[in-house]
N, C-alpha and C positions, 0 to 999 in steps of 0.2 A: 683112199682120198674121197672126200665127199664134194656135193656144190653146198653151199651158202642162198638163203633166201631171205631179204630182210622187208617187212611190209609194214609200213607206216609208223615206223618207229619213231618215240617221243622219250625224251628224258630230260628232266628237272634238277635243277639243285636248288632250292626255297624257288627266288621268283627270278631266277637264270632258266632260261629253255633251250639249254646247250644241245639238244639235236632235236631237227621241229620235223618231223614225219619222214624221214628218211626209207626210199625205196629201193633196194639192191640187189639184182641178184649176179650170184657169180658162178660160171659154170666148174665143174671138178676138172682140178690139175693146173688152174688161172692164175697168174702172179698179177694180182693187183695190189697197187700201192695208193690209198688214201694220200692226198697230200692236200696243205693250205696252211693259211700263216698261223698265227700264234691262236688257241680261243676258237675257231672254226668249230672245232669239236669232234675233231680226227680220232684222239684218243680217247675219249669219251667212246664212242660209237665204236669204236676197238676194243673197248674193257667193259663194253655192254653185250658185245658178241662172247668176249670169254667167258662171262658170269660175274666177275669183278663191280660190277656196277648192275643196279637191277633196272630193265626196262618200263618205264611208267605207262608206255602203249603200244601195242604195234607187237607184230611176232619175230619171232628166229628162228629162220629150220636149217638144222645141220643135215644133208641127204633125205631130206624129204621128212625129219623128226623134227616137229615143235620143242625148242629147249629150253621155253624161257622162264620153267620153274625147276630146272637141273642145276644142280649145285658145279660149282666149275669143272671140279676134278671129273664129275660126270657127264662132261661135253664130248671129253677124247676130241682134245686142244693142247696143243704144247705153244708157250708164249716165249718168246724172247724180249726181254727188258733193257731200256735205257741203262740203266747201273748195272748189269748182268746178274746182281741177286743169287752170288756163289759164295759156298757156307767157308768161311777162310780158314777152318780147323780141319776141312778136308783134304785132302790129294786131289788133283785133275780128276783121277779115276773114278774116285768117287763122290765127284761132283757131278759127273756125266752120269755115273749107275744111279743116283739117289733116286729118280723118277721110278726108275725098275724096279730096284727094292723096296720101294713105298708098294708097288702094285704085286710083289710075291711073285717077280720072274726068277724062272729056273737061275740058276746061276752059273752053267754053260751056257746059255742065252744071253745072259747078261754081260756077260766077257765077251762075246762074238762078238755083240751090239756097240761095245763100249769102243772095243780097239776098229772092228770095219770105222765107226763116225770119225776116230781119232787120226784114222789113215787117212781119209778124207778131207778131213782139214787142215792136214799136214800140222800136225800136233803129238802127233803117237809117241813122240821123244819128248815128252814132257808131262807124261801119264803118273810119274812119281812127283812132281812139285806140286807149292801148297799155289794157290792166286794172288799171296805175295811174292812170290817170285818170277810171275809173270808180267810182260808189257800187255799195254791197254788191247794193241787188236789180239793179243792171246790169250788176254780176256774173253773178249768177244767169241772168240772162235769155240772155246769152253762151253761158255753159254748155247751157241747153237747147236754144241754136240751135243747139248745133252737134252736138247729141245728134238733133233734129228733122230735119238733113237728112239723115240716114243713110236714110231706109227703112227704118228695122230692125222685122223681128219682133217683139221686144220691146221696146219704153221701161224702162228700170229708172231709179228717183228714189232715192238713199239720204240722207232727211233731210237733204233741198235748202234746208229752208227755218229751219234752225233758228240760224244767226248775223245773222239778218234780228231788224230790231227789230219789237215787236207788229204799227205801222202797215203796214210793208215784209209782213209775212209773211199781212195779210189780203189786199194787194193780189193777191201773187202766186198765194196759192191761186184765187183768181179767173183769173189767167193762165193755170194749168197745167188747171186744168177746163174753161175756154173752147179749149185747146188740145187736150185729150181729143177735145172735141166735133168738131171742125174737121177731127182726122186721123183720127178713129177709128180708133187703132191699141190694141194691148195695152198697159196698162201695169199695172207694178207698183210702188207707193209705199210707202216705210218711214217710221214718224214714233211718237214715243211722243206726238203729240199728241193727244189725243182728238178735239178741236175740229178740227182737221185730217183725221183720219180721217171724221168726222161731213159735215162741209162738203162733202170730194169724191169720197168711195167710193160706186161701186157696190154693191159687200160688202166688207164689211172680215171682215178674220181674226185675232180678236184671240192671242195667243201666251201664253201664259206659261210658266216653265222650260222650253222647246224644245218643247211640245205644244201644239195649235190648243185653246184651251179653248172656243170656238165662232166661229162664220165665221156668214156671211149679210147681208142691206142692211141699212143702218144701222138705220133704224128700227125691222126686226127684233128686233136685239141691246138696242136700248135700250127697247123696252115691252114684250119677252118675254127677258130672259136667265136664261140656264138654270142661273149659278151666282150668288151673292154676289159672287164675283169678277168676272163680269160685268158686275154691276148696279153697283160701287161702282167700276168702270175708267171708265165711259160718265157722262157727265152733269156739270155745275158751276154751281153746286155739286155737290156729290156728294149720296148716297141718302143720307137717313137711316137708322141699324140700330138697330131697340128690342127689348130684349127683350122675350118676352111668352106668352103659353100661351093655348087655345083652351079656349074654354064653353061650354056651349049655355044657348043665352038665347031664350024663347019659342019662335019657328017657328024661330030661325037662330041659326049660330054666332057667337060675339065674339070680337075679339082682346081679350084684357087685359094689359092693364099692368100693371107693377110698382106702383103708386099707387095701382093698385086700379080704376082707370078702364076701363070696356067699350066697344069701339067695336064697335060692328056692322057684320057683314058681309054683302053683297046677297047676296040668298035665290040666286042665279046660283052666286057662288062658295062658298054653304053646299053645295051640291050637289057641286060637286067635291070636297071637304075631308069629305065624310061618312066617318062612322068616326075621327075625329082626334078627339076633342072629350077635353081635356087633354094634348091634347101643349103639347110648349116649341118654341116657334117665333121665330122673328128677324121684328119688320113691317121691311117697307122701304118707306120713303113719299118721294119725290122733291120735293124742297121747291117745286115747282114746283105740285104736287097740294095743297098747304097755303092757303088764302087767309083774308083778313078773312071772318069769319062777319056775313051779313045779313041781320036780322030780315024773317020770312017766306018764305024760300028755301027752298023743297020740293023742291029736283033729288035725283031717287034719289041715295044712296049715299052723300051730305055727312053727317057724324057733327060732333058739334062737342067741341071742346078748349080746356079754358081753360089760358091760358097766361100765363107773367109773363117779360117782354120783358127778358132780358139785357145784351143786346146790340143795336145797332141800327148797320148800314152801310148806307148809300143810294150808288146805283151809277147815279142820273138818272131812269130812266121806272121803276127797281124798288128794293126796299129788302129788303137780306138782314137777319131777325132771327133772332137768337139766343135760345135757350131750352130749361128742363128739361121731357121727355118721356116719363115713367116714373121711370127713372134714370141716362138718357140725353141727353146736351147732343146738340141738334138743330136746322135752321136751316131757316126756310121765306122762300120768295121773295114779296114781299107786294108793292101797290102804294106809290107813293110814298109817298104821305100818309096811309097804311094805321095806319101806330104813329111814332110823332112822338120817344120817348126810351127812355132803360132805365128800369125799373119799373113802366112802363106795365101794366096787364093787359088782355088781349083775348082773344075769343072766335074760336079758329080751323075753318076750316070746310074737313074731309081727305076726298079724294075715297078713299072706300074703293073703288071702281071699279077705281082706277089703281096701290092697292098691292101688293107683290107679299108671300108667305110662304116663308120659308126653312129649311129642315130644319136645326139646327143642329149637329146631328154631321155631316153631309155636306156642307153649306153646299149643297145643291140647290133650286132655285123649287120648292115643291110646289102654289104655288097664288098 
């Protein structure tokens, strides 16, 4: 396994500047997963590390070798593909060996290699069919064996998992993490899925317009992100955004609301925020940090909200409600039997601990 070094990388297509100086590095044995929406330039930047696409500026060291005039097959890089890119005239078997007979391995080598990845992926009984006769994740699984026996330096995944239905695509992200663990090699993984970045990355790096807008471990990014755009990419539901402006109220600051409503904030985070008292601020509150309010519950930092229940989806052990927040339609995650219909009114209980403050000209966390 190697690390990855990527330093001020640029790429063009006419007068699209789908990645603008990207800086990266990853250390050997790291599962990071690229993610961000559609156009960022996730894949781009993925198929400019393979050789696939040529870099207009900026280097790539694979373990400490500049590669960025090696032709792909000379990276010692196995890539796995969105369509899986398996020859349909072959057998499993030898769609998995074709990388090894392209490179003149022994051919007791070749068979070790073939049937250990097949065992692996719990496929070995399906080493005789052709890829028509397999379903979508035995596709996929094909595919990674035959990216797995290489050896390679790097593992590259581009959005392996996205023509798999829901059920198909929890399995596999179980697969490909249990498979990280097992080879500890590099990889790198693309996916605009949040929940997929969330599940299997070591760090993820989230992209948007061709710039990293912040990188780091998952849970990192989603309890400290450093934009709005951060905070409303990670999480699903998504953050709430209210507007609101700062107080002072007694010994501590409040957010308020458009309705007129104060919520307090812990003397902790009045101290950081000193000196704001009236600015215009965005809350961001994660409907996850929202619950039924219960009589006598003194835990620091619960502020209570009354609310009149909109909406009401139950999703089995949770019930997403809907409802106004200032002047803002907003959704908290409640227990089941938490609010029962629309029009209900309830008393919510918002861990101001867990909310984050966002400079609205800059869209930056300040707090």
């Amino acid at each position: 396994m190697s690390d990855l070094k990527i330093t001020a990388l640029h790429k063009y297509y006419g007068e699209v500047h789908a990645v603008k100086g990207v800086d990266l590095e990853i250390p050997a044995g790291e599962f990071t997963v690229l993610v961000g929406q559609s156009g960022c330039g996730k894949s781009t930047l993925l198929r400019t590390i393979a050789g696939l696409e040529t870099a207009d500026a900026g280097t790539i060291e694979i373990g400490g070798e500049v590669v960025n005039d090696h032709a792909p097959r000379d990276r010692d890089i196995a890539m796995v593909f969105q369509n899986y890119a398996l020859y349909p005239y072959m057998k499993v078997y030898e769609n998995i060996a074709f990388g090894l007979r392209a490179r003149r391995t022994p051919r007791a080598e070749i068979d070790a290699k073939v049937r250990k990845a097949a065992q692996m992926l719990a496929i070995d009984h399906l080493l005789e069919r052709y890829p028509r006769q397999l379903s979508g994740g035995q596709l996929q699984r094909v595919a990674i064996g035959r990216a797995v026996v290489r050896n390679a330096r790097l593992y590259l995944f581009d959005e392996p998992l996205s023509n798999l239905d829901a059920q198909l695509r929890d399995e596999m992200r179980g697969e490909i993490k249990r498979l990280h663990q097992d080879l500890g090699k590099t990889m790198i993984y693309v996916t605009h899925d949040q929940i997929e970045a969330m599940t299997m990355a070591d760090r993820i790096v989230l992209l948007r317009e061709g710039r990293i807008e912040q990188q780091g471990a998952p849970l990192d990014l989603y309890e400290r992100p450093a934009t709005r755009y951060v905070a409303g990419f990670l999480g699903s539901p998504t953050m709430n955004f209210i507007d609101a402006s700062l107080e002072r109220g007694n010994d501590a600051l409040n957010v308020r609301l458009c309705d007129g409503t104060s919520l307090a904030l812990p003397m902790a985070r009045t101290a950081k925020l000193a000196g704001r008292e009236g600015q215009r601020v965005v809350l961001g509150v994660r409907p996850e940090h929202m619950s039924r309010a219960l009589a006598g519950d003194t835990r620091s930092g619960l502020v209570r909200y009354e609310a009149r229940i909109d909406l009401v989806q139950p999703t089995g052990a949770r019930t997403y409600a809907t409802f106004r927040m200032g002047d803002t339609e907003a959704v908290a995650e409640l227990l089941a039997h938490d609010v029962s219909q629309p029009g209900e009114r309830i008393g919510l209980a918002i861990d101001m601990n867990r909310v984050i403050l966002i400079d609205p000209g800059s869209d930056a966390v300040i707090g």
